[in-house]
Residue frames relative to the residue before (quaternion, step in Angstrom):
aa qw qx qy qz dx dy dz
X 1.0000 0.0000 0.0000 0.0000 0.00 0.00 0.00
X 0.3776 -0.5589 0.7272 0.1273 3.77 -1.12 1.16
X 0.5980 0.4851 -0.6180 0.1585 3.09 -1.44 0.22
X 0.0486 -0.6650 0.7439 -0.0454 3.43 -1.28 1.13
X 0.1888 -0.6187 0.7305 -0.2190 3.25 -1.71 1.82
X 0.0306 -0.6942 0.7033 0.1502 3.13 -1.58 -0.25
X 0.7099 -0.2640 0.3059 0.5769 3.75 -1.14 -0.33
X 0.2566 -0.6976 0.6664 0.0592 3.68 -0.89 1.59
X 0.4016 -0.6683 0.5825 0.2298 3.48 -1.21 0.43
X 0.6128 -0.4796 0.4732 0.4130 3.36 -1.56 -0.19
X 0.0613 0.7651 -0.6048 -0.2123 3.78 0.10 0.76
X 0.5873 0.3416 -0.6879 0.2551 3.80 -0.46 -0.05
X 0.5947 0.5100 -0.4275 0.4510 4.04 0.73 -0.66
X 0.6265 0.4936 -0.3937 0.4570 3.83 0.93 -0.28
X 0.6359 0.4296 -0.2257 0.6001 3.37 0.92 -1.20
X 0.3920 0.5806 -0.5428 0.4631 4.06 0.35 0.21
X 0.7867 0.4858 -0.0517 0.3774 2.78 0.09 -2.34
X 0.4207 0.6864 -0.3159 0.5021 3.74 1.20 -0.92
X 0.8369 0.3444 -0.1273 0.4058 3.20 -0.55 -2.19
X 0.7515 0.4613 -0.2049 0.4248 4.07 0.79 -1.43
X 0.7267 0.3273 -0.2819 0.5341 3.81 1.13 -0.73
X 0.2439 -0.6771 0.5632 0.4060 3.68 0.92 -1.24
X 0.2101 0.7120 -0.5390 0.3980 3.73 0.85 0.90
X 0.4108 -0.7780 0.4538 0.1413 3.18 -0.67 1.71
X 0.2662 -0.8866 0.2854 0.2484 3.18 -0.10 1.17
X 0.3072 0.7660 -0.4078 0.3907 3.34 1.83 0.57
X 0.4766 0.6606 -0.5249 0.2466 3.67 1.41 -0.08
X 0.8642 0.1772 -0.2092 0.4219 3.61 0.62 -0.28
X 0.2879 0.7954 -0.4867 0.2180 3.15 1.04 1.34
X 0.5612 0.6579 -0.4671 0.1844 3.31 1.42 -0.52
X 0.7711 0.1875 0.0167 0.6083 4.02 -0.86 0.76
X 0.5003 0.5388 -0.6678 0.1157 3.74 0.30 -0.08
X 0.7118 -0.0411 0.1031 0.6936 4.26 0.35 -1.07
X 0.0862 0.5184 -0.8508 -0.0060 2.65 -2.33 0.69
X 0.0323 -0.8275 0.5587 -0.0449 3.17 -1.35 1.12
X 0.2743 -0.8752 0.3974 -0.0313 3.23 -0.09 1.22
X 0.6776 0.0220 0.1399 0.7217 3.69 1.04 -1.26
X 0.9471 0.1633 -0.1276 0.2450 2.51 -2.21 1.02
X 0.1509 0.5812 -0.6157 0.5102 3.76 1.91 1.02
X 0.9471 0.0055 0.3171 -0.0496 2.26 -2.30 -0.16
X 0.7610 0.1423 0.3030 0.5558 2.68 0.11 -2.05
X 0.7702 0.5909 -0.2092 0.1179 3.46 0.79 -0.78
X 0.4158 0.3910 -0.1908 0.7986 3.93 0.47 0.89
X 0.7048 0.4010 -0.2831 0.5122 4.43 0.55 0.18
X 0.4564 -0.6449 0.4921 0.3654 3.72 -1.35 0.51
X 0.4995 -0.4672 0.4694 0.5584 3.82 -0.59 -0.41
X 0.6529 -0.4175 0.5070 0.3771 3.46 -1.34 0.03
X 0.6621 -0.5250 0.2971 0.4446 3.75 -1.17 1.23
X 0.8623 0.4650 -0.1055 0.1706 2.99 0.69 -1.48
X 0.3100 0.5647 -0.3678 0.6707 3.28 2.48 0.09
X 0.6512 0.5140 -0.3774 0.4115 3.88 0.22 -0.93
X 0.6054 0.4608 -0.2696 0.5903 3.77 0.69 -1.25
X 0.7074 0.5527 -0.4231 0.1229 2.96 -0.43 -1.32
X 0.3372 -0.8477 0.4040 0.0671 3.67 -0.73 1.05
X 0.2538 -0.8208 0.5109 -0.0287 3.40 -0.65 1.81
X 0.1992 -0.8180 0.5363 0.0603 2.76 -0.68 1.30
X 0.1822 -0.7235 0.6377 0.1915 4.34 -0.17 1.10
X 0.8524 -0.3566 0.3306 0.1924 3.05 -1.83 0.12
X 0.7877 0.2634 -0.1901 0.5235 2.86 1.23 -1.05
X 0.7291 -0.3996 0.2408 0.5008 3.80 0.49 0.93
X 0.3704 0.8649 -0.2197 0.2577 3.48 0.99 0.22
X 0.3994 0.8391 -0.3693 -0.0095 3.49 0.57 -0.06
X 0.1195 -0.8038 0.5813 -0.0425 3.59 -1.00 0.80
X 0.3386 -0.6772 0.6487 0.0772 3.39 -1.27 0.28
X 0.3777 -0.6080 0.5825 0.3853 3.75 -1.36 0.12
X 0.6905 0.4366 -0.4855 0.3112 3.80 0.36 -0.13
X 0.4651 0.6505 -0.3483 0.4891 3.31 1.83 -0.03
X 0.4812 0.7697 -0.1125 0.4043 3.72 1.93 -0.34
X 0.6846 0.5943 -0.2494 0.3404 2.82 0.60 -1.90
X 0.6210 0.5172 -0.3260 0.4904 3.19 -0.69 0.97
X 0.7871 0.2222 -0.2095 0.5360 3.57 1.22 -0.72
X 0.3425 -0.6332 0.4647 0.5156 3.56 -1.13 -0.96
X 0.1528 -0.7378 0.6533 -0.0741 2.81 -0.97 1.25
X 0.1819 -0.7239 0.6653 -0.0143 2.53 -1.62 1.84
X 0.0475 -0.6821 0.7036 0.1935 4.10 -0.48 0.54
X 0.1623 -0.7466 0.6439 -0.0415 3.34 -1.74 1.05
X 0.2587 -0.8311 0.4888 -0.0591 3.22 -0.06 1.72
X 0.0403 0.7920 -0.5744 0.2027 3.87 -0.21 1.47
X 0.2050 -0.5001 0.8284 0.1472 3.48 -2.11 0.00
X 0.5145 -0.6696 0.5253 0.1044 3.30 -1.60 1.07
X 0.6727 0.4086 -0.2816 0.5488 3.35 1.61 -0.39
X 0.2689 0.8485 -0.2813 0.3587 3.84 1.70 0.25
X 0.1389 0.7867 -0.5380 -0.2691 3.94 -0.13 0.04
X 0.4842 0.6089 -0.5183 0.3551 3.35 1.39 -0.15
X 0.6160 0.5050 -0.3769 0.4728 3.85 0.97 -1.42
X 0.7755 0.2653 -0.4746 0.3208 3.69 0.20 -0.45
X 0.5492 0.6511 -0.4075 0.3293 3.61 0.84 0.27
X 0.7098 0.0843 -0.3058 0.6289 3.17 1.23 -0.35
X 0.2581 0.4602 -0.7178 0.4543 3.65 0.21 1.42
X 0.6889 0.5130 -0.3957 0.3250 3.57 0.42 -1.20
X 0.7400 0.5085 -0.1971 0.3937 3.36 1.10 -1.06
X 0.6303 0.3697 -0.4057 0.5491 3.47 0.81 -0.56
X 0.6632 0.5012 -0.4323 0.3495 4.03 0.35 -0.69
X 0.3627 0.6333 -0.4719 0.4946 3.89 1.55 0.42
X 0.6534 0.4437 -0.4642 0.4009 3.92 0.64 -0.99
X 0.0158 0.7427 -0.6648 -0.0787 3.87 -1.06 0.26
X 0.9558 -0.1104 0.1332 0.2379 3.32 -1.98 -0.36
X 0.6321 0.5667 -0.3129 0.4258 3.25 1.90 -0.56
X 0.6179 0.5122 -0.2542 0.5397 3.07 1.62 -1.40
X 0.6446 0.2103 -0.5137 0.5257 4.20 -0.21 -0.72
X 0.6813 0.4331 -0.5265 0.2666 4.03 -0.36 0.08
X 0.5588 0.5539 -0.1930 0.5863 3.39 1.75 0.01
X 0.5468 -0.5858 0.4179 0.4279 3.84 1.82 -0.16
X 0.8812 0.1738 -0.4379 0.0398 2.89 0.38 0.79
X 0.5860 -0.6044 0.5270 0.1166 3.67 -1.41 0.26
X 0.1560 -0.6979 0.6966 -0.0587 3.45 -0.69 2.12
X 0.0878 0.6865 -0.7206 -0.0410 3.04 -1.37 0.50
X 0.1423 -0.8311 0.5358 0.0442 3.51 -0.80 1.22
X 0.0201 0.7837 -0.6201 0.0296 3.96 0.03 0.79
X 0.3395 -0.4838 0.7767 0.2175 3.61 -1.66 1.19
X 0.4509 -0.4032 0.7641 0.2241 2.88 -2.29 0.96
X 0.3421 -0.6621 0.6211 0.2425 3.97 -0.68 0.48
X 0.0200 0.6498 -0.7595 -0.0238 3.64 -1.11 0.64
X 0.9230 -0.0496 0.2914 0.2465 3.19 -1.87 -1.16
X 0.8555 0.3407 0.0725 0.3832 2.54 0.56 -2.14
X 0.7872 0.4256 -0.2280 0.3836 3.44 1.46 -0.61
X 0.1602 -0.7931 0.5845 0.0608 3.39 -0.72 0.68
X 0.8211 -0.1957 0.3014 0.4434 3.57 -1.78 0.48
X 0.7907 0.4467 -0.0994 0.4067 3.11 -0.40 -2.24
X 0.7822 0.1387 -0.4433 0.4152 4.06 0.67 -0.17
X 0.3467 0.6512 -0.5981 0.3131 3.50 1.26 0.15
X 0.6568 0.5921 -0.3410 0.3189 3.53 0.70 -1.25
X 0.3359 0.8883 -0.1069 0.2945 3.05 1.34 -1.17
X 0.6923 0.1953 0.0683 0.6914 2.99 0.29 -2.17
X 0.5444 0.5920 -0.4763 0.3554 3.83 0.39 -0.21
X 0.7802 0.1591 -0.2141 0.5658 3.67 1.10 -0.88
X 0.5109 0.5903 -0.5370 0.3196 3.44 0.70 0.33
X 0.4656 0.4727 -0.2451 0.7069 3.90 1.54 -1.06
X 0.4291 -0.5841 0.6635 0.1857 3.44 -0.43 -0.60
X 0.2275 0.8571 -0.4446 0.1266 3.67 1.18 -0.62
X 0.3177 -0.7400 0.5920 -0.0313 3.61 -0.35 1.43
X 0.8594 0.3150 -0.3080 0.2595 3.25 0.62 -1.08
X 0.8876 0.0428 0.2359 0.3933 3.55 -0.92 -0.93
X 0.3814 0.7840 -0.4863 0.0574 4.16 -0.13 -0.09
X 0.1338 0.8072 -0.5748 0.0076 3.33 -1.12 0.58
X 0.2432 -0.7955 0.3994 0.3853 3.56 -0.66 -0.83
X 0.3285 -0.7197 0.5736 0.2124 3.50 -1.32 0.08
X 0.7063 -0.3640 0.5147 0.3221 3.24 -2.05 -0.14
X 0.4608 -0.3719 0.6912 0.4143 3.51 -1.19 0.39
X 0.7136 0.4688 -0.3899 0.3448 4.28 -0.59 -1.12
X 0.5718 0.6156 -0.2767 0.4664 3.52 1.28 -1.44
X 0.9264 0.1588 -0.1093 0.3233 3.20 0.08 -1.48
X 0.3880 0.7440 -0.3105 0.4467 2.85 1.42 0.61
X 0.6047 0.5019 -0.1072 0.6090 3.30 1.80 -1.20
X 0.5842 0.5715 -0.3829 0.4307 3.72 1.38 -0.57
X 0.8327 0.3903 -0.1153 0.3755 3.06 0.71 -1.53
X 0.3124 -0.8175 0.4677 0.1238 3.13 1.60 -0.13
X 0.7569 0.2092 -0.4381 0.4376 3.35 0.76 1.58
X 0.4982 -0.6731 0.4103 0.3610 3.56 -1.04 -0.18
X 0.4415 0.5512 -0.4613 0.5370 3.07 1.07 1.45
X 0.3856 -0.8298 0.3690 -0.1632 2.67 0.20 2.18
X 0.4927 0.7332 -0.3312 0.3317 3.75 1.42 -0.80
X 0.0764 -0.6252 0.7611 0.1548 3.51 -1.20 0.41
X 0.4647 -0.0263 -0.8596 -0.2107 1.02 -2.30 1.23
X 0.1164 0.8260 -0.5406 -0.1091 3.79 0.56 0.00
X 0.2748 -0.6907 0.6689 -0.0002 3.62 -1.90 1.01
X 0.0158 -0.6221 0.7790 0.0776 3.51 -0.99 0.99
X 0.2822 0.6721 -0.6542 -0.2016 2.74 -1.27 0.27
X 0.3336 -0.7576 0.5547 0.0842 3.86 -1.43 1.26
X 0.6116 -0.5583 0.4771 0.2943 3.67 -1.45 1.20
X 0.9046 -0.0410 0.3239 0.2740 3.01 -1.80 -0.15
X 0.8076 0.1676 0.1241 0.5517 2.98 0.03 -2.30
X 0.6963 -0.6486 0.1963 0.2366 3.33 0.92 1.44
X 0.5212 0.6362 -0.4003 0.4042 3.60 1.61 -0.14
X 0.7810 -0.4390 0.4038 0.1851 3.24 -1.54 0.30
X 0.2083 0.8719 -0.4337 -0.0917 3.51 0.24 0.55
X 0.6920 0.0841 -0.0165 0.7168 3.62 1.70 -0.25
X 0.1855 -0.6433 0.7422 -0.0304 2.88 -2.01 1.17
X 0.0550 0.8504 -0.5213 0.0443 3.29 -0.42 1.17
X 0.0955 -0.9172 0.3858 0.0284 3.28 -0.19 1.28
X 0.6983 0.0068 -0.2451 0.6725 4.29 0.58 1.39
X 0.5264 -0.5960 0.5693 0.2088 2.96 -1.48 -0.47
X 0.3023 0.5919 -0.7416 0.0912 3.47 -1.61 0.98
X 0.7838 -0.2581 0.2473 0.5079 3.44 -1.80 -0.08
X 0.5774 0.5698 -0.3990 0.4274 3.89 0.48 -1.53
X 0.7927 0.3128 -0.3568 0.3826 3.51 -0.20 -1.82
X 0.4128 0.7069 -0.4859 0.3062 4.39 0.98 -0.67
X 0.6593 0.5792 -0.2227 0.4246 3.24 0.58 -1.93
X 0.7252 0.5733 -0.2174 0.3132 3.29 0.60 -1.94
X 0.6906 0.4515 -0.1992 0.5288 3.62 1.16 -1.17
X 0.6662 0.5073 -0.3545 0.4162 3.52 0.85 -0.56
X 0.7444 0.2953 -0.3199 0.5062 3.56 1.20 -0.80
X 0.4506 0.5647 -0.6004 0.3427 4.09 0.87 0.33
X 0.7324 0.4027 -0.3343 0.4355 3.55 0.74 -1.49
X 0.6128 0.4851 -0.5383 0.3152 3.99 0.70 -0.14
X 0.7382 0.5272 -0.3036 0.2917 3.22 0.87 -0.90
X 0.6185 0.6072 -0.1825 0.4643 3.12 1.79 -0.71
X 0.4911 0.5209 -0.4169 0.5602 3.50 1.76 -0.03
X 0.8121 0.3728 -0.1808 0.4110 3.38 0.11 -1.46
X 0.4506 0.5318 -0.5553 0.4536 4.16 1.17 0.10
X 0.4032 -0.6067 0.6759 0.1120 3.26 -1.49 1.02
């Protein structure tokens, strides 16, 4: 089993603090877990009902992963008020025209709080440049994606081909960057 972690925090007491101060709760994402092999979930499809489940993006869009299958797909779970989430926004909005002609498929969804609205989602859309996909979700939604009670952004699924799970990334530092760049290479170029 793969799986690197460190001391986890109390997230509903984090997410308290989150919702009552607006304190980005990305303060103690740097390095907290990344799990790669042998979670949970990992090497598994999502549950029918994460697979179905309809996303609605920004621009009137709406998709699903079982509507996927077939590509790699990476879903990237952020807050606009985040600097970890805009770092690896920054990073995934590097993949272009070579990679979806190679299979694959960003999808970027805000966790909705308080503070964010459409108009800065858009925001970060032309600040990143972001090409791909964006919408947002429910706290309940993504909560049911990620399929824990670590609640933190930034978090990255990203799933093979044959629609399983191949990584759960859960914040952001330099290590987890590296990490996502070599799942989705290897996951392009696996036959």
């Amino acid at each position: 089993m793969l799986r690197y972690s460190s001391t986890l925090f109390s997230i509903s007491a984090l997410r308290v603090a989150v919702l009552s101060t607006g304190i980005a709760c990305c303060l103690f994402s740097v390095g907290q877990s990344v799990a790669e092999a042998g979670g949970p979930r990992i090497g598994r499809p999502p549950s029918e009902k994460i697979a179905r489940a309809r996303l609605r993006m920004l621009d009137g869009q709406e998709l699903s992963l079982s509507e996927l299958r077939g590509k790699v797909v990476v879903v990237n779970f952020f807050a606009v008020w985040c600097e970890h989430s805009k770092r690896q926004v920054e990073l995934l909005s590097k993949y272009g025209v070579a990679e979806r002609e190679q299979g694959l498929r960003i999808v970027g969804l805000s966790v909705e709080d308080q503070k964010t609205t459409p108009a800065l989602i858009r925001k970060l859309i032309s600040d990143y440049r972001i090409t791909y996909p964006v919408g947002s979700v429910s706290d309940s939604l993504f909560t049911r994606f990620v399929e824990s009670r670590d609640i933190g952004v930034p978090q990255t699924l990203i799933y093979g081909r044959d629609g399983n799970l191949l990584a759960h990334f859960q914040h952001h530092d330099d290590a987890v960057s590296a990490e996502i760049s070599s799942v989705i290479e290897r996951a392009l170029t696996a036959k």
